[in-house]
N, C-alpha and C positions, 0 to 999 in steps of 0.2 A: 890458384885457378888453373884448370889443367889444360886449357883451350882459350888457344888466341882469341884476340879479338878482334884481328883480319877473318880468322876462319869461323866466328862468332859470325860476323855478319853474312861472311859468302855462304855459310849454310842456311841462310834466315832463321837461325834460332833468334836474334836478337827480336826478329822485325813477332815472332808467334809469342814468344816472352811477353811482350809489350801490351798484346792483346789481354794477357791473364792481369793485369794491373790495373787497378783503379781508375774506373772512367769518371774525366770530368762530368758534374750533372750541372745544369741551370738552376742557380740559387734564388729563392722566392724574393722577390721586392728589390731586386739590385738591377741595373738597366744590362739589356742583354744575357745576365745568366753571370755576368762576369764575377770574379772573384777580383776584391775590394779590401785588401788584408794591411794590416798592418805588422813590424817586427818589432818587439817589448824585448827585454831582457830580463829574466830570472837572476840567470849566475851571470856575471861580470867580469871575470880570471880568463882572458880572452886577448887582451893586448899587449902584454909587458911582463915576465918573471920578476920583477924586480917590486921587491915587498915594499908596501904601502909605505914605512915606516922611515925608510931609507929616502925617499924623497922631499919630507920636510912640510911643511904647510903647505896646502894647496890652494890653488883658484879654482871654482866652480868649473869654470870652462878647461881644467885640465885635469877632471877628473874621470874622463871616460880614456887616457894613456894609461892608466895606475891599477895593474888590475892582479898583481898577486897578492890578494889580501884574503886572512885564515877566518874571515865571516864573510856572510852573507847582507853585499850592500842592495837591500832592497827592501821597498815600502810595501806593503800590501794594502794601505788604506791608498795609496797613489795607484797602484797596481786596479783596485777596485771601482778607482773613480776614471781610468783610462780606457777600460774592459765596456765599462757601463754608458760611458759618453758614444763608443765606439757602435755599440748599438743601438742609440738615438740619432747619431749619425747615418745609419742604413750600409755598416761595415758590416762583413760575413767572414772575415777568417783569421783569427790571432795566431802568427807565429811566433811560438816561446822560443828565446834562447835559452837554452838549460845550461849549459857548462856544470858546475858545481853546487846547483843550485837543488838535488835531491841527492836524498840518500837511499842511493841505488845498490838494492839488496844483492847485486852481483859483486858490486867493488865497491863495499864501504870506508873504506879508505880515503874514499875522492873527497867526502861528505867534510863542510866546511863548519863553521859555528852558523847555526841557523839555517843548514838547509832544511829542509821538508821533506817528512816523511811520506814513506808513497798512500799511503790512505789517504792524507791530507790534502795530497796534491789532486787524488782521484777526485774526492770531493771537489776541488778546484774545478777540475776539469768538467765536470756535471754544471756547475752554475755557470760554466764559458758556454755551453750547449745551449743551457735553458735560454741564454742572449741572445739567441741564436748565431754564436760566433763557433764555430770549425775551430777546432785547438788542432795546432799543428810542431810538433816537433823538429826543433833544431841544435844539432849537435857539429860545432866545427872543429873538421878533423886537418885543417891546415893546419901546418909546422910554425906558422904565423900567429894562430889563436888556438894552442891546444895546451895554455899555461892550466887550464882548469881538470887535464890529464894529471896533472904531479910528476910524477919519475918517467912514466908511461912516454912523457914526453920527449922524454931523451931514451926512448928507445924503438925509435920508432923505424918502423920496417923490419922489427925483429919478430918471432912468433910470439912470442909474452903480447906485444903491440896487438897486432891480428885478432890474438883470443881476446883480449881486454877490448878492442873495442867492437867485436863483433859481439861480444855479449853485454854491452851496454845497449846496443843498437835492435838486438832481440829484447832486451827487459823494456825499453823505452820503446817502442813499438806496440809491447803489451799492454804497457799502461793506460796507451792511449788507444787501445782498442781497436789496432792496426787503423790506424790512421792512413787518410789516401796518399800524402805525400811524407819524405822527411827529406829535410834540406840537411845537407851535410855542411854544407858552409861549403869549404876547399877553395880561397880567397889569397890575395896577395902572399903565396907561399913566396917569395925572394927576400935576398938579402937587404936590402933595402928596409923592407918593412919590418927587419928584425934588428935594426941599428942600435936601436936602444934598450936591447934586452941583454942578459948575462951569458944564456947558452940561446946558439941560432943554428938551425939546422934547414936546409934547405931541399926538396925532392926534384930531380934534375931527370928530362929523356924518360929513358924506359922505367926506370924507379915509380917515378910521378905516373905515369899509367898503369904501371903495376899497380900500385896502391890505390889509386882511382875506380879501379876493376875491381879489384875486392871488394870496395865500398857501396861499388853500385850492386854486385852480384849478392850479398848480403841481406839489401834493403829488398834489393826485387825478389829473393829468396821466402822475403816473409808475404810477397804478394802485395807490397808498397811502390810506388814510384817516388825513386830519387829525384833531388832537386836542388841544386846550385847555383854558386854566381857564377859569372860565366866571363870573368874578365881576365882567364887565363887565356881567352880566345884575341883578346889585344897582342898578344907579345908572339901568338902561336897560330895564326889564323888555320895555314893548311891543316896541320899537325890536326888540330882543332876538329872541323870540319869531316877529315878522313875519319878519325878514331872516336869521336863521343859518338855514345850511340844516341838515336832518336827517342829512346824510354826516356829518358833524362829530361827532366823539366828545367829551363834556363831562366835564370832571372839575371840579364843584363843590368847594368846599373849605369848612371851618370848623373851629378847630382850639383851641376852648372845649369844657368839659364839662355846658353845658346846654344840652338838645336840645330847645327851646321855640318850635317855628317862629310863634306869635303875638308871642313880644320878640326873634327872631332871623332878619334877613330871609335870612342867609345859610342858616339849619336851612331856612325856608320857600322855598328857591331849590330846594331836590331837589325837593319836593313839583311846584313849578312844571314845571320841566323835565320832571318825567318825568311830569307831566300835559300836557304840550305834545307827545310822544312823540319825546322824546331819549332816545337811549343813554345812560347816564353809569356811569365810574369812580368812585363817592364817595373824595375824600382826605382821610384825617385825620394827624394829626400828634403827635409827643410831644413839642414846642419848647415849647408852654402849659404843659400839663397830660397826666400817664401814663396819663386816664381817656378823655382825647378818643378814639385808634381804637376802642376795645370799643364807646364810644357810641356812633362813626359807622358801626360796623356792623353794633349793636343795631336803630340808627333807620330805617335804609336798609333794613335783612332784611326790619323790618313792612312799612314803608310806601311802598315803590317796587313795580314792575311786574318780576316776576321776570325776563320777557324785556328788560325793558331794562335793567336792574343788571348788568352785566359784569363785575362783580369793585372790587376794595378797592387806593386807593394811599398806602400812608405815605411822609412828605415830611416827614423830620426837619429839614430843612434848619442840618446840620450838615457843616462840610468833609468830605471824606475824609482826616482827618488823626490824627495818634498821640491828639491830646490830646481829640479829638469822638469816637474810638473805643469807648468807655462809651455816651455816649446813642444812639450808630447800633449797637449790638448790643440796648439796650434797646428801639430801635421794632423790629427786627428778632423778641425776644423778646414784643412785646405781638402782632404781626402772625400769630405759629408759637398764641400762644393761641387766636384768634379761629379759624384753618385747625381747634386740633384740636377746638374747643366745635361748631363747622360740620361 
């Protein structure tokens, strides 16, 4: 990128950019227009390098850590019966996480046992339309869940990196027929959250917005608005604040049932942002607790700026699979209560 992104903003190119990018529209049958979406998983090679095989028999509930594995762990009759509840529900926007989950005629390489070819998927994506669900593309390019990269992985911030994922993020863009949004992820990049992996790499200071810049100049390139989580703003508030730019769509997350933004910096992170005049998607969860979405959309109705509340995202993060089938119809069913109380 050849222009800062202090001088990005003092010139207002940032703020005339933002104007050429996808405006929110009011969605037919959802209360206020809001967008009501939920997050599925495709690919799964997102939390851990460490091959399936090496770990030894699993429990259910420890199969969303285990995720370098060379197929594709996903259902499409679960997939279909998720999609479809979702629009009897009165939901309007499925965001996919892709990871390795297409074979993407840019870099087939990445392409697992059973991913899906792009015809396939296009078809896909027509019968997510006819539901009247919004398919929305997500690709995370945190150092935290970019196991479904391959080698890519461990090379990242080099120029091979850059081309390889700026030309995913053009093919996946096309497929979906320039899509209004695409969430890059960009989530728990620290060490921390790479404990348990083989190789951990972490983006630090100006690196992390270098890369960050790229990402977003990329997607807004193709005439898309970027879209992430936004809990690097917990550890980095000013940093935060001064340098993301307002194109960027923020999905705060918090996925407890107490909504105490004085003991919760993650509750007091909506409050920020959308006093700093961000858009945000609030995401809650039913992975904790069955109370977390009604809260986060109790909290968020009072106390955010109607114009910049966009709508509600649950993030079970739960496979698509026979046996997560249960808790992904249950955030499915907390998400259709809040649409009818709304």
């Amino acid at each position: 990128m050849k222009i800062s992104r202090r001088t990005f903003i003092r010139t207002g190119t940032a703020a005339a950019l933002a104007t050429t990018l996808p405006e929110f529209q009011a969605s037919a049958g959802t209360p206020g227009g809001l967008l009501w979406g939920a997050l599925w998983h495709m690919g799964t090679n997102m939390w851990s390098d460490v091959p399936v095989k090496q770990w030894g028999p699993l429990k259910p509930e420890e199969l969303h850590l285990v995720c370098a594995a060379d197929h594709l762990r996903f259902d499409e009759t679960v997939w279909r019966t998720l999609t479809q509840r979702m629009q009897t529900a009165g939901m309007n926007l499925v965001l996919i996480d892709l990871g390795e989950a297409l074979q993407y005629q840019s870099h087939p390489e990445l392409s697992v046992k059973g991913s899906w070819p792009i015809d396939r998927f296009r078809t896909e994506l027509a019968r997510l339309r006819a539901l009247g669900l919004e398919p929305i593309p997500k690709l995370n390019f945190s150092t935290a869940h970019d196991t479904w990269l391959q080698d890519y992985g461990k090379q990242v911030s080099t120029p091979k990196y850059y081309q390889v994922c700026a030309d995913l993020i053009r093919e996946v863009s096309a497929i979906f027929d320039r899509p209004r949004f695409f969430h890059l992820g960009y989530d728990e990049e620290t060490a921390a959250h790479q404990s348990q992996y083989s190789y951990a790499v972490v983006r630090q200071g100006e690196l992390w917005w270098h890369d960050f810049r790229f990402f977003v100049k990329t997607v807004e390139d193709l005439g898309v608005r970027p879209w992430i989580w936004s809990d690097y703003y917990w550890n980095h508030p000013e940093e935060f604040l001064n340098r993301m730019p307002k194109s960027v769509l923020q999905s705060n997350w918090y996925y407890d049932d107490a909504f105490d933004p004085a003991k919760q910096k993650c509750v007091q992170a909506y409050l920020d942002l959308d006093k700093a005049g961000f858009d945000q998607v609030p995401t809650g969860s039913n992975w904790s607790t069955d109370a977390n979405f009604k809260g986060t959309v109790d909290f968020c109705k009072k106390r955010l700026a109607p114009e910049r509340l966009k709508g509600f995202l649950m993030a079970p993060w739960y496979f698509t699979l026979q046996d997560r089938q249960a808790r992904n119809l249950q955030a499915i069913a907390q998400v259709e209560e809040m649409i009818r109380a709304k």
